[in-house]
DRENFILUM-284350 format. One line per 4 residues: number of its first residue (from 0); their letters; for each residue x negated, y negated, z negated of C-alpha. Coordinates in Angstrom, 2 decimals. Each point is the difference from the previous one (the first is absolute). Example, Ala and Ser with C-alpha at 12.3 -4.5 7.8 and 13.67 -1.06 7.14 Angstrom:
REM DRENFILUM-284350
0	AS	-12.30/4.50/-7.80; -1.37/-3.44/0.66
This chain:
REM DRENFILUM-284350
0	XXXX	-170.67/-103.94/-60.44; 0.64/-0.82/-3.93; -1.74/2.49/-2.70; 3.08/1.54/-0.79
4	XXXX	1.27/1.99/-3.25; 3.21/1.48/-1.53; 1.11/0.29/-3.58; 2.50/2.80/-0.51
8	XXXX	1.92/-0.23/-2.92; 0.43/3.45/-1.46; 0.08/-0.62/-4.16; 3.62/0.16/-0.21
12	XXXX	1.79/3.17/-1.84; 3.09/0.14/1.99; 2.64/0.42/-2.84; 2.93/0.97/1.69
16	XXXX	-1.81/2.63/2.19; 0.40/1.59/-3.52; -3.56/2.26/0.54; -3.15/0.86/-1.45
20	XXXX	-1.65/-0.99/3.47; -0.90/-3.12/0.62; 2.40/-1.72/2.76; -2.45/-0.47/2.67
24	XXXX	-0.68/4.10/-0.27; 3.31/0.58/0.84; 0.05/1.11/4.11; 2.02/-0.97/3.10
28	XXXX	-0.75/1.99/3.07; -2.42/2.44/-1.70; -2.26/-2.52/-1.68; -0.11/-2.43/-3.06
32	XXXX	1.98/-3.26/0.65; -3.68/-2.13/-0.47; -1.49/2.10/2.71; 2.48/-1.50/2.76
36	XXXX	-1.36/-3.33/-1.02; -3.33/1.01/-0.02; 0.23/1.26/3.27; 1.75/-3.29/1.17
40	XXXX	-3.27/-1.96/-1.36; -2.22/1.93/1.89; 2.01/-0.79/3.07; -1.40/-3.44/-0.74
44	XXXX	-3.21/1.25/-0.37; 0.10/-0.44/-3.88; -1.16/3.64/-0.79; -0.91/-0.46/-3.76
48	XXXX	2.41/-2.22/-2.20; -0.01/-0.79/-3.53; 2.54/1.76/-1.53; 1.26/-0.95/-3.03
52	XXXX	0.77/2.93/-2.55; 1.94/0.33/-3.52; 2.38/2.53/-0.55; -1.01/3.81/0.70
56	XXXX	-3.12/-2.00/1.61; -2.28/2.70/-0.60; 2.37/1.99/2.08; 0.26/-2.73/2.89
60	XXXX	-4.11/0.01/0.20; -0.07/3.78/0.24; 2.81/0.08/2.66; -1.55/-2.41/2.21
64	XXXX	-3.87/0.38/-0.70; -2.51/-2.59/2.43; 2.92/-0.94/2.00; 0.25/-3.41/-2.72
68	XXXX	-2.16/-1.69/-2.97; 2.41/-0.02/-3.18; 0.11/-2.85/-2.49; 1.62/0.90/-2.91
72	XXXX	3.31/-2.26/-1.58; 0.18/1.67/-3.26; 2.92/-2.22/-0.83; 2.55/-1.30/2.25
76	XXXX	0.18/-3.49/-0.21; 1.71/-0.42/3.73; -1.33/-0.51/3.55; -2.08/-2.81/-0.97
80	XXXX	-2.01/1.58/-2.41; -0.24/3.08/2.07; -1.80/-1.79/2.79; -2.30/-1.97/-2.86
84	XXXX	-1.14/3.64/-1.12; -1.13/0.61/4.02; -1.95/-3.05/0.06; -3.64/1.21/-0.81
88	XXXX	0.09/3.07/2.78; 0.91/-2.56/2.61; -3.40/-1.94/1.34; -0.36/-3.84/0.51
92	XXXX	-0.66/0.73/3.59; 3.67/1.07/0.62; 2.38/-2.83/1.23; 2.91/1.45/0.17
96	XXXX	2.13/2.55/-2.75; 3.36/1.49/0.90; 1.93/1.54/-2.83; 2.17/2.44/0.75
100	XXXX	2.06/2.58/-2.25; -0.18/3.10/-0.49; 2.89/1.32/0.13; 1.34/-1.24/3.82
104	XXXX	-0.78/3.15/2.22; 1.76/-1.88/2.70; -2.50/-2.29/0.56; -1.39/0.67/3.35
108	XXXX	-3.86/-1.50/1.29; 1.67/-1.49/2.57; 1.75/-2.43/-2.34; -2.83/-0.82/-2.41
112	XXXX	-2.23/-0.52/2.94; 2.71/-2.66/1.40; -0.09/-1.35/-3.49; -3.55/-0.56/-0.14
116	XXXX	0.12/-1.59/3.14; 2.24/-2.31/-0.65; -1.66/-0.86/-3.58; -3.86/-0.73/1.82
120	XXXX	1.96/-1.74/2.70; 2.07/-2.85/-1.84; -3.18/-0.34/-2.54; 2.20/-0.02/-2.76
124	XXXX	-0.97/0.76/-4.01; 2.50/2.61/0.14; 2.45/1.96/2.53; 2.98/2.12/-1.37
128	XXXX	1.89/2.73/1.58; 3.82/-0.82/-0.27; 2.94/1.27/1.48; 3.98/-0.91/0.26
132	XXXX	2.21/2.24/-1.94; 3.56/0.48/-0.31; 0.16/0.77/-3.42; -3.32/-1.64/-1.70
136	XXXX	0.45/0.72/-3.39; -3.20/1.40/-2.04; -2.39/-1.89/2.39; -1.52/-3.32/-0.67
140	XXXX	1.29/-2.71/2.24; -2.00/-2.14/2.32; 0.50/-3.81/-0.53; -0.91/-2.01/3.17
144	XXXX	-0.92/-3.41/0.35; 1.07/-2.55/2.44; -2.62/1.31/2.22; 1.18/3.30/0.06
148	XXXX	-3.46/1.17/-2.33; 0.51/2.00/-3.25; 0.25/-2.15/-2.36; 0.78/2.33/-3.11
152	XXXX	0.92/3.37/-0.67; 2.39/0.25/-2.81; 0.79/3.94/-1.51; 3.27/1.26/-0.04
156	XXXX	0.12/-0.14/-4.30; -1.00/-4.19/0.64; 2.11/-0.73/3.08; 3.02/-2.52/-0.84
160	XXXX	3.60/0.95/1.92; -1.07/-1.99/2.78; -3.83/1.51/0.35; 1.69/3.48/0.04
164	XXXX	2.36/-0.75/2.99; -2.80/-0.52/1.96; -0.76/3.32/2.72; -3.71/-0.38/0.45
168	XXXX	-1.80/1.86/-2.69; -3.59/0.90/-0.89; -1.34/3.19/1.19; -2.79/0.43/-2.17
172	XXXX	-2.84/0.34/2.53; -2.30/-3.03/0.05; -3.19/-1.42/1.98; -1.74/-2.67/-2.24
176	XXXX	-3.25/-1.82/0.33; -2.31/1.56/-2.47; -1.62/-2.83/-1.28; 2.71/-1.51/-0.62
180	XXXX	2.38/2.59/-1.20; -2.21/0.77/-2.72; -0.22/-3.65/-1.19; 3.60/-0.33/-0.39
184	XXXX	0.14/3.21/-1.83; -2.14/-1.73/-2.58; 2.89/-2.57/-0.71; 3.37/2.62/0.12
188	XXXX	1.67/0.80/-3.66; 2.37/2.55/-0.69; 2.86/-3.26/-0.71; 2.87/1.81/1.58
192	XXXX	3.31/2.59/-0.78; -2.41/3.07/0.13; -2.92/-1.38/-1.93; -2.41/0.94/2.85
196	XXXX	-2.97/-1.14/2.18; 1.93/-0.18/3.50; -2.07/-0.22/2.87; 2.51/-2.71/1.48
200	XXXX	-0.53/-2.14/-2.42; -3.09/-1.04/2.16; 2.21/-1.48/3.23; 0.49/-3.12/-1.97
204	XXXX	-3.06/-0.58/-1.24; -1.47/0.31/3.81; 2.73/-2.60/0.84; -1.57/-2.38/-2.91
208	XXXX	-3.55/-0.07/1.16; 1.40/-0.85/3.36; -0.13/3.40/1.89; 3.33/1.58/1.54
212	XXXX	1.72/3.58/0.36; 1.07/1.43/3.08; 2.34/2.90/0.47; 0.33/2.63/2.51
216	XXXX	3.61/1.84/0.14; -0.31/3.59/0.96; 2.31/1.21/2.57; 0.71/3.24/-1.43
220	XXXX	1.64/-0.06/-3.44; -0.57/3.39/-1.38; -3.75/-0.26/-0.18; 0.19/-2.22/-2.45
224	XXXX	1.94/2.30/-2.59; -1.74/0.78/-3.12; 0.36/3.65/-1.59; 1.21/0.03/-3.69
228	XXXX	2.85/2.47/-0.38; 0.37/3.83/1.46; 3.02/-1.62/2.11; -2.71/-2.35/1.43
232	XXXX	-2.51/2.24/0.85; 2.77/2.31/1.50; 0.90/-3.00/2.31; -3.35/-0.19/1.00
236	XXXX	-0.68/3.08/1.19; 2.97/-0.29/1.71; -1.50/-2.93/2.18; -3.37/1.55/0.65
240	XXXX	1.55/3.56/1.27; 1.63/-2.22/2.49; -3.18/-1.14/1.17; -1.73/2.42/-0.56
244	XXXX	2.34/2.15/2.63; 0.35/-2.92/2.25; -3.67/0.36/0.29; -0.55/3.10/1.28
248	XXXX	3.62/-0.23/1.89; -2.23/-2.55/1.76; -2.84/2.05/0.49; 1.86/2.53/1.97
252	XXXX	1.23/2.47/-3.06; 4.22/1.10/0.40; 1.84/-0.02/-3.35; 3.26/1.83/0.43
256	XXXX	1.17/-1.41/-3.09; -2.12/-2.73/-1.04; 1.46/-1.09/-3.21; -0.47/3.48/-1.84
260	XXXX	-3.81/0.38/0.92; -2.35/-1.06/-2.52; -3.41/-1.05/0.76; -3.38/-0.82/-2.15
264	XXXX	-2.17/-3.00/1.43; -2.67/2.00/0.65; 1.73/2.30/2.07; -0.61/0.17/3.66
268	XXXX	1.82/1.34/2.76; -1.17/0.92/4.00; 2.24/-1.61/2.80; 3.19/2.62/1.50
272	XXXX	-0.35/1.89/-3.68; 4.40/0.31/-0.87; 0.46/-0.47/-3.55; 3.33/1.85/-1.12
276	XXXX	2.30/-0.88/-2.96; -0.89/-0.01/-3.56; -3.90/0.09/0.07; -2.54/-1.15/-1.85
280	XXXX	-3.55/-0.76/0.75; -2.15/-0.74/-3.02; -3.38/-1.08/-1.06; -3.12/-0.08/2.79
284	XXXX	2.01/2.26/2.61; -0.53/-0.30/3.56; 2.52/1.76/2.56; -1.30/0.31/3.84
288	XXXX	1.50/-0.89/3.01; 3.06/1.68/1.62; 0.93/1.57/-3.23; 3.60/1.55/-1.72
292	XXXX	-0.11/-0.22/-3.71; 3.41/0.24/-1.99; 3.28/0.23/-0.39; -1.06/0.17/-3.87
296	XXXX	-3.47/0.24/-0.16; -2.91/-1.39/-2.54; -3.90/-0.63/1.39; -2.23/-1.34/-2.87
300	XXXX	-3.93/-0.44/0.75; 0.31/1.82/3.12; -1.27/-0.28/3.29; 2.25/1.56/3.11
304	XXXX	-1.33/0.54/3.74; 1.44/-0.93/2.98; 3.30/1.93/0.91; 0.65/1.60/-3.13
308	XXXX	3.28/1.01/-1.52; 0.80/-0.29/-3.47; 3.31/0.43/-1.17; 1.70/0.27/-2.97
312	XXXX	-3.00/0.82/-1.83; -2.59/-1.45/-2.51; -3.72/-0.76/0.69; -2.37/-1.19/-2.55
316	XXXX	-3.55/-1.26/-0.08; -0.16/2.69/3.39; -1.25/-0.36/3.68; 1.82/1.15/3.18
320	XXXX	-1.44/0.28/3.27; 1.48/-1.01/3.25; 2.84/2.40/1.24; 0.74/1.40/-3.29
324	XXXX	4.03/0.75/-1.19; 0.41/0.02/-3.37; 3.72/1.34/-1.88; 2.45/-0.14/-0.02
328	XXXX	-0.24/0.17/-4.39; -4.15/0.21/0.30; -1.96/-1.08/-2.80; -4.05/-0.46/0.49
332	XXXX	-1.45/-0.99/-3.51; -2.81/-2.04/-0.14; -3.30/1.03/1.64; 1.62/1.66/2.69
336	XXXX	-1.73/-0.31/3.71; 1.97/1.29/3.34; -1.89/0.17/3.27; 1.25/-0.88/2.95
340	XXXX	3.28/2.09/1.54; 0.73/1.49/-3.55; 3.69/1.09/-1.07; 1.18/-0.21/-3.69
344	XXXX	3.47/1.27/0.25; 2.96/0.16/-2.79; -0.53/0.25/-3.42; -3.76/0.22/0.72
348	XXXX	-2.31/-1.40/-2.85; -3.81/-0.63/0.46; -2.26/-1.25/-2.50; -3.82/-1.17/0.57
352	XXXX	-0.43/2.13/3.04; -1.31/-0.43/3.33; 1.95/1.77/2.81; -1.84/0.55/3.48
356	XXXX	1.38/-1.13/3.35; 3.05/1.39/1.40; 0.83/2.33/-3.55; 3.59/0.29/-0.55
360	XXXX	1.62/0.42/-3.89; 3.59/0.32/1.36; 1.84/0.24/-3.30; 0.17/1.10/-3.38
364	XXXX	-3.37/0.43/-1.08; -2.58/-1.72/-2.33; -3.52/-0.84/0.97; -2.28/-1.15/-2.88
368	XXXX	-4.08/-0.49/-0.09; -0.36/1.56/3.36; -1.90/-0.47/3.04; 2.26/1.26/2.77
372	XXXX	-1.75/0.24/3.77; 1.14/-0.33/3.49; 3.14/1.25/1.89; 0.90/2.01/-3.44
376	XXXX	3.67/1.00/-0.73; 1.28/0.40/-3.31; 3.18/1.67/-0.58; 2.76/-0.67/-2.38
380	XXXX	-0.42/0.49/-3.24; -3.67/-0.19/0.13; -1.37/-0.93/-3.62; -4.34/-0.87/-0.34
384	XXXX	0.07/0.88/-3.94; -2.47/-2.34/-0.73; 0.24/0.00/-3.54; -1.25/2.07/-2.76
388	XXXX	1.28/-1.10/-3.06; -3.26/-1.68/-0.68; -1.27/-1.19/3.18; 1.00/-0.76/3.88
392	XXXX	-1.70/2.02/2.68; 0.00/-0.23/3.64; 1.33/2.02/2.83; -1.99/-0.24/3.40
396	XXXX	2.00/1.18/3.17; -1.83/0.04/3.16; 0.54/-1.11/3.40; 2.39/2.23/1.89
400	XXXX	1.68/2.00/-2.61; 3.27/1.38/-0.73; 2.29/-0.13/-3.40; 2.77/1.95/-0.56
404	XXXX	3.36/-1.33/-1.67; 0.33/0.45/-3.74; -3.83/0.19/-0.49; -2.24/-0.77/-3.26
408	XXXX	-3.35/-0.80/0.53; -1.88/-0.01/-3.42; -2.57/-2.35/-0.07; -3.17/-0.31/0.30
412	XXXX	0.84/2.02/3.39; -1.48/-0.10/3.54; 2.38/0.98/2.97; -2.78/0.51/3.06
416	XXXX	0.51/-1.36/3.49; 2.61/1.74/1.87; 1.04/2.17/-2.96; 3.89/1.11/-0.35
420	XXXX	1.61/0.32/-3.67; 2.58/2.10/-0.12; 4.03/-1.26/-1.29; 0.49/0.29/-3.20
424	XXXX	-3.87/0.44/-1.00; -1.62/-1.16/-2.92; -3.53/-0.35/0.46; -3.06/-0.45/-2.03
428	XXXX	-2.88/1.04/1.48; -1.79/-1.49/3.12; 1.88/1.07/3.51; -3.36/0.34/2.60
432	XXXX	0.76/-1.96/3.35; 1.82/1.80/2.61; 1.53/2.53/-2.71; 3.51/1.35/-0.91
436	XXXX	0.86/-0.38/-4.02; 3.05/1.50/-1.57; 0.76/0.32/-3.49; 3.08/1.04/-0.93
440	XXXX	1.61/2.71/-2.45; 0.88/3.57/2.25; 3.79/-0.15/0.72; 1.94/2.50/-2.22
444	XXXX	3.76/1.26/1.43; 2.00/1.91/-1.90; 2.47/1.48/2.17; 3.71/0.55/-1.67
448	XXXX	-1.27/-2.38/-3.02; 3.32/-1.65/0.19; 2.32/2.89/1.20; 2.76/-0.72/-3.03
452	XXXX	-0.37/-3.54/0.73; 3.46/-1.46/1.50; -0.61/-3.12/2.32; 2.12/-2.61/-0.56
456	XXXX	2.28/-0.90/2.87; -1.25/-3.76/1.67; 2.58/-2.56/0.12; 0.57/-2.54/3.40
């Protein structure tokens, strides 16, 4: 096999994005656009590009860390010049350089792999990705000659009437010979309607020392679309949710309404798991097999079990164990951990706690900075008051014990193993395992307090 490399070109502002972030930042499916074609290099087994950085670079480097080396374009002078500014991170021992954008998230490994092949196969100077469009315009078009090789690329600002008729345009995605793509860059000026460096400027000069350009039309149109408007981007992610849930569709997961689930790439999801209506999976979740999540329901950096249930809740930065329901109208805040067989009922909220196998928080309670045991029942209402003022403190409740409805447990507070809390209690000193606690005010009646009072007739 060639050395191989890949220049991403990343330098570009994106104007009509109209944002402080740089373009490439901006994310489809849960990540930055540049990542998707990152990811789609190291299909090919090209795991650390040169990307090439201008405009909120800094930000670029710190988004994307080892995954690239940067070379900096502190001026953009067009594609040309971008790829002259990656020449002294690429080594003489590579043979062949694709260029690729990056801002085409559609771009799947499967494609650049087939145009690698075809590049190293034909032996040709250069090999560009084109496809046929119905409506061309903004694309450079690809000139043939009478042997059906490139022969030119002309831009859409330097195309005559007759140039801009034609359907077969320049995707932007490259493989070149290095040697000789770099001595052709030597000889390129800026002679053109946009007074830059273009990188296609090159094709002809290949052509003149007796080389030739071959072309390999991708069959699927829409991974060739380049991001540079919010419309664009929108479009985009409108292509890879379809994949995305024709994925996992394929991989055994039921969508009852595909079309209003939203998923992240990362996200991955067991085999017979039923994904209801308007749900979204974000970030580096992973849902189990034989699962219910939704109608209208929000997982972010969470990881469910097998056979859970989570419905009509939210669940952040949490993990569920197998055979757990969750909601309807849950929310478990980040750090929260549920064993195995747990139930979080309605309008239940949990924050960083760990709750023990089989415990049940049916509804309307808050559990905060606790540690909650085994085969524990909290009743509604139930409040840990885990904080001060000052500080958060913790509430322990052991294996086996009992909480009545409408109780407050002020932390820092240990409920023993086997222990029963009264309804209604509020409690602030250590329960001992096995013990009865109630705190409550003694029950006043006033007979006859009311005697002049008149009650007021109901109504049907």
């Amino acid at each position: 096999m060639h050395m191989r490399t890949a220049v991403v070109l990343a330098a570009g502002k994106g104007t009509r994005m109209k944002s402080r972030r740089p373009k490439v930042l901006h994310e489809v499916a849960g990540r930055p656009m540049v990542h998707h074609v990152l990811e789609a290099l190291a299909a090919c087994d090209v795991t650390q590009p040169v990307l090439v950085i201008g405009h909120g670079g800094d930000q670029v480097q710190a988004c994307l860390g080892e995954r690239a080396v940067y070379a900096w374009q502190q001026e953009q002078l067009g594609t040309g010049h971008a790829v002259m500014m990656a020449r002294p991170l690429i080594s003489e021992q590579v043979q062949t350089v694709m260029v690729v954008c990056g801002d085409t998230p559609l771009l799947t490994g499967a494609t650049l792999a087939a145009l690698w092949q075809c590049h190293e196969e034909k032996g040709a100077m250069a090999t560009v990705l084109t496809a046929l469009l119905d409506n061309p315009t903004g694309y450079g078009r690809i000139i043939r000659d009478e042997m059906g090789n490139v022969a030119a690329i002309v831009e859409e600002k330097d195309a005559s009437e007759t140039q801009k008729a034609i359907r077969e345009i320049n995707s932007g995605t490259y493989c070149f010979e290095r040697a000789a793509l770099f001595s052709a860059l030597d000889e390129i000026t800026p002679a053109n309607a946009q007074g830059e460096y273009y990188l296609t400027d090159v094709l002809a000069i290949f052509r003149q020392r007796g080389g030739f350009v071959a072309a390999h039309k991708i069959d699927d149109n829409q991974e060739i679309v380049g991001i540079n408007s919010r419309q664009q981007l929108a479009e985009a992610e409108a292509v890879l949710q379809n994949r995305l849930r024709r994925k996992w569709m394929d991989a055994g997961v039921t969508m009852i309404d595909p079309a209003s689930v939203w998923l992240n790439a990362q996200v991955k999801i067991g085999s017979d798991t039923i994904i209801y209506p308007n749900t979204i999976l974000e970030g580096d979740t992973v849902i189990g097999e034989g699962c219910t999540i939704g109608p209208a329901t929000r997982v972010r950096d969470s990881r469910i079990g097998n056979h859970g249930v989570v419905q009509n809740s939210i669940v952040l930065e949490s993990e569920v164990g197998n055979d757990c329901s969750v909601g309807p109208f849950a929310y478990l805040r980040p750090g929260t951990v549920l064993s195995d067989e747990v139930k979080v009922g309605d309008f239940v909220e949990i924050k960083k706690s760990v709750i023990g196998q089989g415990s049940k928080v049916p509804h309307l309670s808050y559990v905060g900075d606790a540690t909650v045991g085994t085969g524990v029942n909290i009743g509604a209402g139930t409040i840990t008051c885990n904080y001060d003022g000052e500080k958060k403190h913790s509430t322990t409740i052991h294996d086996g014990a009992f909480i009545g409805s409408n109780t407050n447990l002020v932390a820092p507070v240990v409920i023993g193993a086997g222990a029963l809390v009264g309804a209604g209690s509020t409690i602030s000193k250590d329960v001992p395992a096995g013990a009865l606690a109630v705190e409550r005010a003694h029950l006043k009646v006033k007979e006859g307090y009311r005697s002049g009072h008149k009650q007021k007739k109901s109504s049907d």
